[in-house]
C-alpha positions as CSV (number, residue, x, y, z in Angstrom):
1,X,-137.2,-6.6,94.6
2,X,-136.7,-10.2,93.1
3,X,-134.2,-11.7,90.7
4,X,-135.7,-12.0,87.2
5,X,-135.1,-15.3,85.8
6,X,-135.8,-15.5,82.0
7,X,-135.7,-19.5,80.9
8,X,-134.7,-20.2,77.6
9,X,-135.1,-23.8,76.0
10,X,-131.8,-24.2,73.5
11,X,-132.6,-24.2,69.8
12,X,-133.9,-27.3,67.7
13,X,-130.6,-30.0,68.0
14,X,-129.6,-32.7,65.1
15,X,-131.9,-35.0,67.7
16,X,-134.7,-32.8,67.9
17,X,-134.9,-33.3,63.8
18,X,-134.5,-37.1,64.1
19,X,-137.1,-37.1,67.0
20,X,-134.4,-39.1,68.9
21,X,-134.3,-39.3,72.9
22,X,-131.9,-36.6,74.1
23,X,-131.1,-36.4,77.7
24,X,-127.2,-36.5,79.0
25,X,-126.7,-37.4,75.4
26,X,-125.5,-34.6,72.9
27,X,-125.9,-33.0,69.7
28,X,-125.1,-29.5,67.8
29,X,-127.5,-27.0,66.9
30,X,-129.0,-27.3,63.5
31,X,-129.4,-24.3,61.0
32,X,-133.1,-23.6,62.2
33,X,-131.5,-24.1,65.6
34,X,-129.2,-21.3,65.5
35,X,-131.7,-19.2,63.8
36,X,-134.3,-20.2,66.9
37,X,-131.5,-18.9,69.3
38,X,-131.0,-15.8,67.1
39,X,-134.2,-14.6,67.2
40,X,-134.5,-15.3,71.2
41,X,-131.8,-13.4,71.2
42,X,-133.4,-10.0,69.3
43,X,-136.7,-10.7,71.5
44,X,-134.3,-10.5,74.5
45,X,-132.3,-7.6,73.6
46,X,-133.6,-5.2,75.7
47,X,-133.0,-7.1,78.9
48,X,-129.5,-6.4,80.6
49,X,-128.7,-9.4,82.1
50,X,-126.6,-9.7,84.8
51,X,-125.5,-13.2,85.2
52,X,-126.0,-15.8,82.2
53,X,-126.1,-19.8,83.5
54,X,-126.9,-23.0,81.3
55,X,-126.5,-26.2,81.4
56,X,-123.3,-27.8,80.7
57,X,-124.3,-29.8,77.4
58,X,-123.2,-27.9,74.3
59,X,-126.6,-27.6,72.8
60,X,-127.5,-24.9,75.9
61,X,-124.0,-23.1,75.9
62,X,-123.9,-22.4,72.1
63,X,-127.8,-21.1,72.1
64,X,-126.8,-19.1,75.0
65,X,-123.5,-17.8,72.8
66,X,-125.8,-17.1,69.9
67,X,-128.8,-14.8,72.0
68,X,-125.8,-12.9,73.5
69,X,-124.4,-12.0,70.0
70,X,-127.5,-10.0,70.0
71,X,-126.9,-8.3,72.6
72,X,-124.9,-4.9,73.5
73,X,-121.3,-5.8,73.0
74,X,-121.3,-4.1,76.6
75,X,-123.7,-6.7,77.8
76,X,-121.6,-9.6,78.0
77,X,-121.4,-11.5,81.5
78,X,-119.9,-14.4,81.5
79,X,-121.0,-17.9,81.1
80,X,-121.7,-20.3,83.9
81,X,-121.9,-23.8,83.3
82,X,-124.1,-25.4,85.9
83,X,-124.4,-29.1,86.1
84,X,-127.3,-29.0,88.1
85,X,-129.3,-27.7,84.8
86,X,-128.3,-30.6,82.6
87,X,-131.1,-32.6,81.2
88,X,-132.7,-35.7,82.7
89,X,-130.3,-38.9,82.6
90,X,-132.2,-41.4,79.9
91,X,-130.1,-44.3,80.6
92,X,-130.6,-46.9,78.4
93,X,-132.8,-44.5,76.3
94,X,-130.4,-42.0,75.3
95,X,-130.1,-41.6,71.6
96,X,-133.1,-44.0,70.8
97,X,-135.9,-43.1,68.3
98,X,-138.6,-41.5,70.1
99,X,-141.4,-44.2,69.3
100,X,-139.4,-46.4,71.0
101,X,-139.5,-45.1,74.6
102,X,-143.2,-46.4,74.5
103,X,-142.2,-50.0,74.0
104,X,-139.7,-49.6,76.6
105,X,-142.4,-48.3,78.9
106,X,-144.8,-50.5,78.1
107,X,-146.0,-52.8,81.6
108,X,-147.5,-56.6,81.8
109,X,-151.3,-55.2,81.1
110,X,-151.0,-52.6,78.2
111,X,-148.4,-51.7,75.5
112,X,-147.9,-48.2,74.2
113,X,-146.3,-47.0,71.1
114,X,-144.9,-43.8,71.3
115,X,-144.1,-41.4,74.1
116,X,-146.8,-39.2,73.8
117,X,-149.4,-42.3,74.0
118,X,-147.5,-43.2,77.5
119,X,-147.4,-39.5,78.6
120,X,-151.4,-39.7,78.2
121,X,-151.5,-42.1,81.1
122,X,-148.7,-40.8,83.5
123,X,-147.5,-37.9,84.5
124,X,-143.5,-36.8,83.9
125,X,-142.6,-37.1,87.5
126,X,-144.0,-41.2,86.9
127,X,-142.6,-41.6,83.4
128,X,-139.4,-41.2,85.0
129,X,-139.4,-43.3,87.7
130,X,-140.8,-46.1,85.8
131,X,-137.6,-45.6,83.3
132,X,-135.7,-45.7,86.4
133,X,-136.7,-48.9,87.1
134,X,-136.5,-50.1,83.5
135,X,-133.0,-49.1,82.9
136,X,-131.0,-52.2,82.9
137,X,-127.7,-50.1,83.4
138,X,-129.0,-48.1,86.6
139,X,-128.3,-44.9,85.4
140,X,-131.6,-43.5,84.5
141,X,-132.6,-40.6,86.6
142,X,-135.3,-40.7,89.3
143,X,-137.9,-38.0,89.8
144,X,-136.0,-37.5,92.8
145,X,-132.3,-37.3,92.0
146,X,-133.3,-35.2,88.9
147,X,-135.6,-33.0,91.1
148,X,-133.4,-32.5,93.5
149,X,-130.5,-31.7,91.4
150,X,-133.0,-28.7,89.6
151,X,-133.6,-27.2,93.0
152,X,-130.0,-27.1,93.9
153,X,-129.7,-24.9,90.5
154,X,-132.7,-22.7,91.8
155,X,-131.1,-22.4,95.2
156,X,-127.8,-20.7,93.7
157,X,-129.9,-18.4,91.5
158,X,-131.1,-17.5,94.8
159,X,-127.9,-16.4,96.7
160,X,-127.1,-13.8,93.5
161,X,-128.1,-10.4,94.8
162,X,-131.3,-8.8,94.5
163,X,-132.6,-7.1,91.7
164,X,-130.7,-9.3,89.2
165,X,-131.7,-10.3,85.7
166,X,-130.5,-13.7,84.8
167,X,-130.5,-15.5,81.5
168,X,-130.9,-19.4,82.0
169,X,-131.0,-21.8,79.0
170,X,-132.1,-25.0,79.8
171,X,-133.9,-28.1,78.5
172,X,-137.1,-29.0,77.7
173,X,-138.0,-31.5,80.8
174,X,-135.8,-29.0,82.8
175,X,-138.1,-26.2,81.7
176,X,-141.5,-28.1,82.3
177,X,-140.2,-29.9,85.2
178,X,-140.1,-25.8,86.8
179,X,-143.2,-25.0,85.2
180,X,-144.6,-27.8,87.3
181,X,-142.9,-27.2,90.3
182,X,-143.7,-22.9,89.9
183,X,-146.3,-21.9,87.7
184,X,-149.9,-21.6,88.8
185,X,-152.2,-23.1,86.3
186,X,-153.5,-20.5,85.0
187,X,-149.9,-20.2,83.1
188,X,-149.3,-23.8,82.8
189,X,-151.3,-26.7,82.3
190,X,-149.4,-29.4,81.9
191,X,-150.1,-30.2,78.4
192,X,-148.0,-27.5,76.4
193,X,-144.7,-28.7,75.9
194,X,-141.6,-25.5,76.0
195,X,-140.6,-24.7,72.1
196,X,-137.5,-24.6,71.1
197,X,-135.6,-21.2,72.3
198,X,-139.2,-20.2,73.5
199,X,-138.8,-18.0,76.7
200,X,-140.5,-18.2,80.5
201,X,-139.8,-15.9,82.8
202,X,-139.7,-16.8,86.4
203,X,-139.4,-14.4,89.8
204,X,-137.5,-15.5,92.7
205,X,-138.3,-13.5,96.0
206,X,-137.1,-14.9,99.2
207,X,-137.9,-18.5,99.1
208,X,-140.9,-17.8,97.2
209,X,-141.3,-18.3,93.2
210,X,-143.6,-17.2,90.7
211,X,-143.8,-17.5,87.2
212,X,-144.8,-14.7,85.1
213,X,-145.3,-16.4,81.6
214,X,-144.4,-19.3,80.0
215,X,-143.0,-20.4,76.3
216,X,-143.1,-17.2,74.5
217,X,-141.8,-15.5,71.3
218,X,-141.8,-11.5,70.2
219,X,-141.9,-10.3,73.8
220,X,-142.9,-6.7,74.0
């Protein structure tokens, strides 16, 4: 036996639209987002889900409120809030236009002009460290404090009891920061990012962890 852990990115946010940087920072679900978290919803209705957790930032609660409106009225656990799930802390980059993050990235020999462009030359646990150190406030995350603080999340999924079929909806660097840290590559390679309200689904047996797919709609 294992726990089932089906990851769910929220639905497209008023940032996601305006391509703005959203980490700690906040914004509601649009139309298209609701109807993203809708339809996860109806591919998920078969599940039973035990225990449903998301992170504490509106934009993961109300997706999680809208999949389990698609669910069997009987079907309704109750939802944990778990900081440890939040999205990465942006510091001074919260709220900025996208394109921007690669000027605020850029170094002494080369200058990049969007995030993408940067994202070709480092890897996410890098990017994020090198924002770290940017971040004239000090509050940017490390790929150690927000690694860290993901694991402590996996680490209570672990203590529920076996067998159980949990619904987590997360963020997108949350979701490919586990991908990373989980999947084989033959699942994930790095260079897809998670879709909106797109679905994983992870298996946690012992201290092992396995993922079994990775950003899916229209499950079977």
């Amino acid at each position: 036996m294992s726990i089932s852990v089906f990851v769910v990115r929220h639905g497209q946010t008023m940032f996601n639209l305006y391509h703005r940087m959203q980490g700690w920072s906040d914004s509601p679900l649009t139309e298209s987002g609701i109807q993203d978290a809708v339809r996860a919803g109806k591919d998920l209705a078969h599940q039973h889900f035990d225990y449903v957790f998301t992170s504490d930032l509106r934009r993961a609660v109300d997706t999680a409120k809208w999949i389990m409106k698609q669910h069997d009225p009987d079907n309704q656990p109750a939802i944990t809030q778990d900081p440890h799930f939040r999205e990465v802390n942006l510091g001074f980059m919260e709220g900025e236009p996208g394109d921007s993050m690669g000027n605020f990235l850029s170094g002494k020999w080369h200058h990049y002009h969007s995030w993408a462009e940067f994202m070709e030359d480092y890897s996410m646990a890098q990017a994020r460290d090198i924002m770290h150190e940017k971040d004239p406030y000090h509050l940017a995350e490390s790929d150690d404090q927000f690694i860290s603080r993901i694991k402590r999340g996996i680490e209570r999924l672990r203590q529920l009891p076996d067998g159980s079929k949990v619904l987590l909806v997360d963020h997108g660097l949350v979701v490919r920061s586990l991908m990373e840290l989980y999947a084989s590559r033959d699942v994930y390679d790095g260079t897809e990012a998670p879709k909106n309200a797109h679905i994983s689904l992870m298996k946690l047996d012992g201290d092992q962890t396995t993922v079994e797919y990775f950003n899916r709609v229209n499950l079977p």
